[in-house]
N, C-alpha and C positions, 0 to 999 in steps of 0.2 A: 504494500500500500504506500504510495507516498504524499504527500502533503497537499497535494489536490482534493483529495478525500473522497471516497467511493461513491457518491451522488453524483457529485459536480465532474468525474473522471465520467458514469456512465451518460450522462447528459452531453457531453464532450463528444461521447465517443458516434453516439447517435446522432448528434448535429454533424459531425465531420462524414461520416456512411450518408446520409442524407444529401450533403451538398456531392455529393458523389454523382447523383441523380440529376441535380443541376448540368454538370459537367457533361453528362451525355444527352441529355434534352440540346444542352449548346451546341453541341458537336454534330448532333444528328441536323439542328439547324444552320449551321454552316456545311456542311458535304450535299446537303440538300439543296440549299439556295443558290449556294458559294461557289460551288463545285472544288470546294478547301481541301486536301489530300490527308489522308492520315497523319504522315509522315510532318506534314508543315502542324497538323492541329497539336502532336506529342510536344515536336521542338516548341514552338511557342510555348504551351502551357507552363513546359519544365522551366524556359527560362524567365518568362513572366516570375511565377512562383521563386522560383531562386532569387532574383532582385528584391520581392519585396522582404523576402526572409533575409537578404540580407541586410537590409536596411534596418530590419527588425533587429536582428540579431548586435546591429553596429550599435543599437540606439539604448538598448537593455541586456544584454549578456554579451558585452563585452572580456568582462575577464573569464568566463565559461569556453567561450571561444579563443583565446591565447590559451589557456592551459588545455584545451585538446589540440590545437594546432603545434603546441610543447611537446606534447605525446608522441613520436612513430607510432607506439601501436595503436593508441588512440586514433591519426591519422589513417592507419589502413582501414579499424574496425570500420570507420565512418564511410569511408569509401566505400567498402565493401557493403555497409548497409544503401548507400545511393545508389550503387550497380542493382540491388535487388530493388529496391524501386524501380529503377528504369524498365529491368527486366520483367517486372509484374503489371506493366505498361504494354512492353512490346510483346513479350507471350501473347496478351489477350489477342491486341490487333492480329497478330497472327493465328490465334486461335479463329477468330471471327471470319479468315478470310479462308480458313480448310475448312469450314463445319458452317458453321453460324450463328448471330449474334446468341440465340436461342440457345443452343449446344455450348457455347462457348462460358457462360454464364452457367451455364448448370456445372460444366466441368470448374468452371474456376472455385464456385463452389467445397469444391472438395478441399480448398485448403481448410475449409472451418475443422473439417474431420481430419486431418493432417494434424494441426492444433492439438487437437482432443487427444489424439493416440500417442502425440509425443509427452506433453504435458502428464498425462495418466504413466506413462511410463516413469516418468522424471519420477513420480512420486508415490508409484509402486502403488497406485489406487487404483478404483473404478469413478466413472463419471459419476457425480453425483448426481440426484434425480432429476432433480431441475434440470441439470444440463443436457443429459441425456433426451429431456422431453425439447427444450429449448433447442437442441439438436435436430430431433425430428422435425419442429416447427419451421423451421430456417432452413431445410435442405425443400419439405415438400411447396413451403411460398415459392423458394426460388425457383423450381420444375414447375408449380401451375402460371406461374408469372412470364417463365422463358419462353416455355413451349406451349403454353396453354392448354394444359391438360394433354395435349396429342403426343404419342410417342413416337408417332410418326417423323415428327419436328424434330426429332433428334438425329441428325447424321454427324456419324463416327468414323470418318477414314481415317488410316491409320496415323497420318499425320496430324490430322486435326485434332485426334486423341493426345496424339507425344504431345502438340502445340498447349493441348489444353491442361496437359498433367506439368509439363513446367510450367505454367501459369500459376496454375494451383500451390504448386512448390515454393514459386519466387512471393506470393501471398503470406502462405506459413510462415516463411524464412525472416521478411523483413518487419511481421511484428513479432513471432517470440526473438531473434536474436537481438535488438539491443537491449533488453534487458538491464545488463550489465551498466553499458553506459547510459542510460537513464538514472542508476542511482550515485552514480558517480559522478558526470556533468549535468547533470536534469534532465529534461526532455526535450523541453525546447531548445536550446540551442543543438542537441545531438539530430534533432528532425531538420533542422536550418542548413547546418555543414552538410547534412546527406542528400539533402533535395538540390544545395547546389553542386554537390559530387555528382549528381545524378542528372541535373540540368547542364552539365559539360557533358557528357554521356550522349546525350539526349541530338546536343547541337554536332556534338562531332561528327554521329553517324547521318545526320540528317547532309550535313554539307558534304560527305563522303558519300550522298546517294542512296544512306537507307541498306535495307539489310538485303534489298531485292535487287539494286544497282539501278535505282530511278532516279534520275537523275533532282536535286533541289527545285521545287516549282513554287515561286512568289504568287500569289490570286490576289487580285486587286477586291478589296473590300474597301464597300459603301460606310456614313459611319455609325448603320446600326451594326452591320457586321463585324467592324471595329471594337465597336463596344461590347459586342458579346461574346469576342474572342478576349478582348482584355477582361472585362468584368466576370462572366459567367464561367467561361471555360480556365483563362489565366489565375484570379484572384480569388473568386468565390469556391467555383471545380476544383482547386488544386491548393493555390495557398492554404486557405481557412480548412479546405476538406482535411488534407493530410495532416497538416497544424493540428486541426482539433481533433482528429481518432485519432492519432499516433499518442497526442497527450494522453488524454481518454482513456489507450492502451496502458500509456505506463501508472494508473492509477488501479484500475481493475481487473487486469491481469490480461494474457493473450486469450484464453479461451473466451472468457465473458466478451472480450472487441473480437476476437474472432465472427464471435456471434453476432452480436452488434452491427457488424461490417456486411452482414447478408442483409441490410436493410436496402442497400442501394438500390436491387432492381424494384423495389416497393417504391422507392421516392422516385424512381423515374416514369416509373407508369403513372404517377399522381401527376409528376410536371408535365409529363407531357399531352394528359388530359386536359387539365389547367391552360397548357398555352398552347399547344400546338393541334388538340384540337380532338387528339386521339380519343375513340371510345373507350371504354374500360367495362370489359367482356365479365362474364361468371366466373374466369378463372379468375381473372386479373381481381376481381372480389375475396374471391375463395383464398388467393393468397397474401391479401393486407391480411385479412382477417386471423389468418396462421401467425404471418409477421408480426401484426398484435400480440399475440400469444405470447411467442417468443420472445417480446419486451417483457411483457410481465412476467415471467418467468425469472428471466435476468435479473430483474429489476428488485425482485422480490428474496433471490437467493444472497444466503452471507456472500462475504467478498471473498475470494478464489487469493491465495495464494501461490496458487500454478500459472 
């Protein structure tokens, strides 16, 4: 537990999964309108996010920031935690383009249960009830929300599969591993160093053409599209999102944000009723209503030490 306090960590961690849903309502309206490229929507958001973290970061955790930049190992941990950001970015895009957004979301999924099986190991226990039910709650929202009910909706080629099991991977990875340095530099500054590790990551592969060799493409944006590539998808999608679940994380443990973190495709079905216009089907019902659940669930169990 750390000094956040287990309320205002879970509060955090659901506002941060939530504006997640922001991020892909924006996204989906920009590649929609904009005809904006994956590739340009990753780089931007990362380096948007990285500036203002770092400004953050220059304005109030200054000496946090010299004594892990002090550190080598400190220095590689952090890195190493902004490569698994990136890669829990670019997994998906890549999951999404062997399978579908549908499938890809189910499989990314699977880090919650990744979480749970290592965490349970760590501590020679079984899942406690709650979580185990809060588990079920949060794998079947996410399947009637992806696929809506149809299993048909789900295509597995074998790539799409590996695409969507590192995904799931680089999820697990980058909330239980900092850990450690969360209770040693704090949170925030340790999320600030890694989203700009991870916002160089980001720009490198983009000006290098991407993982596919497509080459850098600029799209001129009007200035709502401006705006809600800087606001929605840069500051609100990514700053504040990963800001507030990663804190979030480091107050109620990885399985509880784990859990937490299955809220996203629930807030995206809402925004994108809300603005863009989308119906919201029996399933899309069936699985707030699950997703509810599994808040209360969380919300209601002691605080996790795993």
């Amino acid at each position: 537990m750390t000094r956040l306090g287990y309320g205002r960590g879970l509060a955090c961690a659901l506002a941060g999964a939530s504006l997640w849903g922001v991020s892909g309502a924006c996204a989906q309206f920009l590649l929609d309108g904009y005809g904006v490229t994956p590739s340009l929507v990753t780089a931007a958001r990362a380096l948007i996010a990285a500036a203002l973290f770092a400004v953050l970061l220059a304005a109030r955790h200054r000496r946090a920031v010299a004594a892990i930049l002090g550190d080598g190992a400190a220095v590689r941990a952090v890195c190493l935690f902004g490569v698994a950001l990136f890669l829990s970015q670019i997994t998906f895009a890549a999951s999404v383009g062997a399978t579908n957004a549908g499938t890809a979301t189910v499989l990314q999924s699977l880090g919650i249960v990744i979480i749970m099986v290592v965490s349970c190991l760590r501590a020679r226990a079984l899942p406690r009830p709650r979580e185990a039910a809060g588990l079920a709650c949060a794998l079947a929202a996410t399947w009637l929300i992806a696929t809506q009910g149809d299993p048909g909706a789900l295509r597995l080629p074998a790539d799409g599969l590996a695409w969507g099991l590192a995904n799931a991977v680089a999820v697990a990875f980058y909330i239980m591993y900092p850990k450690r340095l969360y209770a040693r530099f704090g949170s925030l500054p340790v999320v600030g160093c890694s989203m700009v590790a991870s916002a160089a990551v980001a720009v490198a592969l983009w000006l290098a053409g991407g993982l596919w060799g497509a080459p850098p493409a600029l799209v001129p944006l009007d200035a709502a599209g401006i705006a809600v590539l800087a606001v929605g998808v840069g500051a609100l999608g990514t700053f504040a999102a990963f800001g507030l679940y990663l804190v979030g994380v480091a107050a109620v443990g990885p399985v509880t944000g784990g859990l937490l973190g299955a809220v996203e495709p629930a807030s995206a079905t809402l925004l994108a009723a809300l603005w863009l216009g989308t119906a919201v089907s029996p399933a899309d019902a069936g699985g707030l209503v699950l997703m509810v659940a599994m808040i209360v669930l969380v919300s209601v169990a002691p605080p996790s030490a795993r």
